[in-house]
C-alpha positions as CSV (number, residue, x, y, z in Angstrom):
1,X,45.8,-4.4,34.4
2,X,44.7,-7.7,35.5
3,X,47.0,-10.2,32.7
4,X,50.5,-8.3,32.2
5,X,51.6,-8.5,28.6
6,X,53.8,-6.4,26.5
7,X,52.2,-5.9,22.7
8,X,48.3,-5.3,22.8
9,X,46.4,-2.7,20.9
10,X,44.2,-0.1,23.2
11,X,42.3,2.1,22.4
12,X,39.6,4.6,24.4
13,X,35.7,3.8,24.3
14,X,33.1,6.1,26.3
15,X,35.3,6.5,29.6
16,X,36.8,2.6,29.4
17,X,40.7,1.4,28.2
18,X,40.2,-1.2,26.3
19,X,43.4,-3.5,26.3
20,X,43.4,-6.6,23.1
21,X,45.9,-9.4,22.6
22,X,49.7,-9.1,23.4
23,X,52.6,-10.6,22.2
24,X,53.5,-14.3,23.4
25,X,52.3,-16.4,26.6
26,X,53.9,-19.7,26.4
27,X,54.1,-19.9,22.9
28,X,50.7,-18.2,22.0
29,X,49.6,-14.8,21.6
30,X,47.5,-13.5,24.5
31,X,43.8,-13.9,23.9
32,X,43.0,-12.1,27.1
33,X,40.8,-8.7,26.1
34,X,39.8,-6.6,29.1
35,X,38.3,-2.7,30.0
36,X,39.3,-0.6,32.8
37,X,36.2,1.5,33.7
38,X,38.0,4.7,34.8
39,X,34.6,6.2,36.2
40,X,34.3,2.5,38.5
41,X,38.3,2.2,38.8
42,X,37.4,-1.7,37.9
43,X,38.6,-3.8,35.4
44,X,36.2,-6.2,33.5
45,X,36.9,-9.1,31.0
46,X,35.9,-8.6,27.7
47,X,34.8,-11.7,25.0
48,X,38.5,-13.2,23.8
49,X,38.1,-14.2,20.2
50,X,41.9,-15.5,18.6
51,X,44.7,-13.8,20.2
52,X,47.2,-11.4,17.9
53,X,50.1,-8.6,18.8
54,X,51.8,-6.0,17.1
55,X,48.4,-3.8,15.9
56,X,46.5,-0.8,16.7
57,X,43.0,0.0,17.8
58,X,40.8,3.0,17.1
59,X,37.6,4.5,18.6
60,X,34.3,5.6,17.1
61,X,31.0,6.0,19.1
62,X,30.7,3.5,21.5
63,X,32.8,1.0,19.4
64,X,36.4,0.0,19.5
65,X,38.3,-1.6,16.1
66,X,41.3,-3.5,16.1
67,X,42.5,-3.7,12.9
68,X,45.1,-6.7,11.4
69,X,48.0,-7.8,13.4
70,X,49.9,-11.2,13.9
71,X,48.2,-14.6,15.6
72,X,51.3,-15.9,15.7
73,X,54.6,-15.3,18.1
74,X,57.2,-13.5,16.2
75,X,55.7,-13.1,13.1
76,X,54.7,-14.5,10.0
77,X,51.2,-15.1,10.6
78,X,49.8,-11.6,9.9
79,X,45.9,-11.4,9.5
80,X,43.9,-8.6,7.7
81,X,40.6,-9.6,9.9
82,X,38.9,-6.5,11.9
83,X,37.9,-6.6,15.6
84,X,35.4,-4.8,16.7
85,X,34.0,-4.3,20.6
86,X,30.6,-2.4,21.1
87,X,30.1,-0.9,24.9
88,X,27.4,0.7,26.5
């Protein structure tokens, strides 16, 4: 994985890992999102809306969904939004 971080929410989307968030980089939660193609053995950088930790991700078609999480480090800055990455 090209940015090591502990805390991200995966999930698997037509053949690719997806990997969202972590927990804290100097301070901030990891905004970094990225897919590892396993047919291409390459990883690729995916769009990085606000960073969060601590959530899950699920798979349907060709679309991943993170749902809730924290944008903050530690806690106490949970957020109820929904992520969603479409690939092709």
């Amino acid at each position: 994985m090209p940015t090591a971080r502990s805390a991200p929410g995966a999930a698997l989307v037509n053949d690719q890992i997806l990997v969202v968030g972590g927990e804290c980089d100097n301070g901030r939660t990891f905004n970094q999102n990225e897919a590892y193609d396993t047919k291409t053995d390459r990883w690729v950088a995916l769009a990085s809306p606000v960073g969060r930790h601590g959530f899950g991700g699920a798979s349907l078609g060709d679309g991943a969904y993170f749902a809730g999480g924290n944008k903050g480090c530690g806690g106490g800055d949970m957020t109820d939004e929904l992520l969603l990455f479409r690939l092709r």
